[in-house]
C-alpha positions as CSV (number, residue, x, y, z in Angstrom):
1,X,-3.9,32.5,35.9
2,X,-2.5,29.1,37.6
3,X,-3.9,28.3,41.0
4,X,-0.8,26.9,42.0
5,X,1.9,25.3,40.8
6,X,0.9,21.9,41.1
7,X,-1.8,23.0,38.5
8,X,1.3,24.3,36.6
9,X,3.2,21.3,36.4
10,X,0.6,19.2,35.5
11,X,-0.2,20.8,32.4
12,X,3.4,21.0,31.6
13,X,3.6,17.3,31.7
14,X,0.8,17.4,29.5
15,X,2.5,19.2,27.0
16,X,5.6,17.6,26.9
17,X,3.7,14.2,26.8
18,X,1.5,15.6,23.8
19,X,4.9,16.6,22.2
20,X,6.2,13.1,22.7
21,X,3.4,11.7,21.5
22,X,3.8,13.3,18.1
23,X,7.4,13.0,17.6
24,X,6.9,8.9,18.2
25,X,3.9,9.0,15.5
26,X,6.0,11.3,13.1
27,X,8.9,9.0,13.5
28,X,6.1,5.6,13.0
29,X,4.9,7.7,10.0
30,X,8.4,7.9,8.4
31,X,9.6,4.8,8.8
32,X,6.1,3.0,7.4
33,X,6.7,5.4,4.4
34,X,10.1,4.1,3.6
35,X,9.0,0.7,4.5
36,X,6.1,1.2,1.9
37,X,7.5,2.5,-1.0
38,X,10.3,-0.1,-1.2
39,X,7.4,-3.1,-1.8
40,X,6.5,-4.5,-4.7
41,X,4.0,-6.7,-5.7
42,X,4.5,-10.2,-7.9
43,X,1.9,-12.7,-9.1
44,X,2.1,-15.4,-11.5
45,X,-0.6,-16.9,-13.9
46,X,-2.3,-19.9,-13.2
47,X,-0.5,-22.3,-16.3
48,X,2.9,-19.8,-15.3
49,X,2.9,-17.7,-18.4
50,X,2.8,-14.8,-17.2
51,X,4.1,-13.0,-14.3
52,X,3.7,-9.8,-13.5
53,X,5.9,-6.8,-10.7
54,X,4.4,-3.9,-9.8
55,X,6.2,-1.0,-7.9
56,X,4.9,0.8,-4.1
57,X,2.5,2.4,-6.5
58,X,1.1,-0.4,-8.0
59,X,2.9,0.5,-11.9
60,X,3.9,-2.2,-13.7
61,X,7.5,-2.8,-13.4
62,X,8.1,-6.0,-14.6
63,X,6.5,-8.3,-17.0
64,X,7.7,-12.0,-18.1
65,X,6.3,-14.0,-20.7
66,X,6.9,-17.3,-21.2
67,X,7.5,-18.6,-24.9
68,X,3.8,-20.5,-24.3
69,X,2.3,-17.4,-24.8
70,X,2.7,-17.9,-28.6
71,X,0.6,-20.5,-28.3
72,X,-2.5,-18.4,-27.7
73,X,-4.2,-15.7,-28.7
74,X,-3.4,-12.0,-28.4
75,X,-6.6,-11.4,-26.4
76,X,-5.7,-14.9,-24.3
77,X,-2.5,-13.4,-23.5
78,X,-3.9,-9.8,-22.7
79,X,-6.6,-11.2,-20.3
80,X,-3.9,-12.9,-18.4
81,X,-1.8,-10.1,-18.6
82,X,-4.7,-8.3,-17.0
83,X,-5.8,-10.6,-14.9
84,X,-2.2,-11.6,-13.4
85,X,-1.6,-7.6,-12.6
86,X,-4.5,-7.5,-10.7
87,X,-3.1,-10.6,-8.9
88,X,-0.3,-8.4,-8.4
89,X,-1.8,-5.3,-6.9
90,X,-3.9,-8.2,-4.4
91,X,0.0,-9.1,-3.5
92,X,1.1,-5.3,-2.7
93,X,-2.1,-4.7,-1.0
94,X,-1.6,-7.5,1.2
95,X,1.8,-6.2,2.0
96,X,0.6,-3.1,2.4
97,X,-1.8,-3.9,5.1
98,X,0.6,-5.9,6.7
99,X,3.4,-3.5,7.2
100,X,0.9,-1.1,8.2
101,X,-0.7,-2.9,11.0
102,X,3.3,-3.6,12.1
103,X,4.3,0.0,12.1
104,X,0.9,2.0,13.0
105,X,-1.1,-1.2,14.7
106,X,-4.8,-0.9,13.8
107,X,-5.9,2.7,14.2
108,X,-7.3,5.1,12.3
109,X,-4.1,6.7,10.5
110,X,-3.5,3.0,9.9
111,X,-7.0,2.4,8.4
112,X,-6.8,5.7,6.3
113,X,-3.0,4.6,4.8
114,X,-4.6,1.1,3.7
115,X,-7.6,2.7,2.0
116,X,-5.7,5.2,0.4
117,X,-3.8,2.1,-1.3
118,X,-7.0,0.3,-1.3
119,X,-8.6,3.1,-3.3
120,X,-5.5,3.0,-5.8
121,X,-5.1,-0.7,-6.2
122,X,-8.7,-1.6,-6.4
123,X,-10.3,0.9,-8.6
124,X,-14.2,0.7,-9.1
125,X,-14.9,-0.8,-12.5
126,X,-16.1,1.9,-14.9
127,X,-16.1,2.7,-18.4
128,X,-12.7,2.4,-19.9
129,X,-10.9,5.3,-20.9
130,X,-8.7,3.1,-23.0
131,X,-10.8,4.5,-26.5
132,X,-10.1,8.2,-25.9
């Protein structure tokens, strides 16, 4: 089947580089995975009544309110609520990116990881489901 073994060898260096090649991304692929889920995203209102942690996932895992809030509505305080978690997601995206590019540089696994999160983060506006 080989011509000879020069032939032979060559494709045997092929393989083991192709073999190399995916045991260095599987190991990239693990440690941006651990990197990833331990991020969290913070933001903080603009008059600092509000701040808002979300986890790798972008779930809300922490939520401050500062006695001020009293001072306004409940549908002041749930718009900044709102509006401070999205801040937050923006935060975890950015990190997100970042420690992508890092670990993966800018290729297409890399691109496909951040619009996953992207997709996650960012929904598209639609009709809430909040009234079901």
């Amino acid at each position: 089947m080989w011509a000879d073994d020069a032939a032979l060898d060559a494709a045997g260096r092929r393989l083991d580089e192709w073999e190399a090649s995916l045991a260095e991304r599987a190991a990239k692929a693990t440690a941006l995975s651990a990197r990833l889920r331990a991020l969290t995203g913070t933001a903080t209102s603009p008059d600092r009544s509000v701040t808002v942690t979300v986890d790798s996932s972008g779930l809300l895992t922490g939520l401050r309110l500062d006695e001020r809030v009293r001072q306004h509505s409940a549908a002041h305080t749930a718009g900044q609520i709102l509006d401070t978690t999205t801040a937050a997601h923006a935060d975890l995206l950015r990190q997100i990116t970042d420690a992508t590019a890092e670990t993966l540089g800018d290729d297409v696994s890399a691109r496909a990881v951040i619009d996953s999160y992207r997709s996650r983060l960012r929904p598209d506006p639609g009709p809430s489901d909040a009234r079901r």
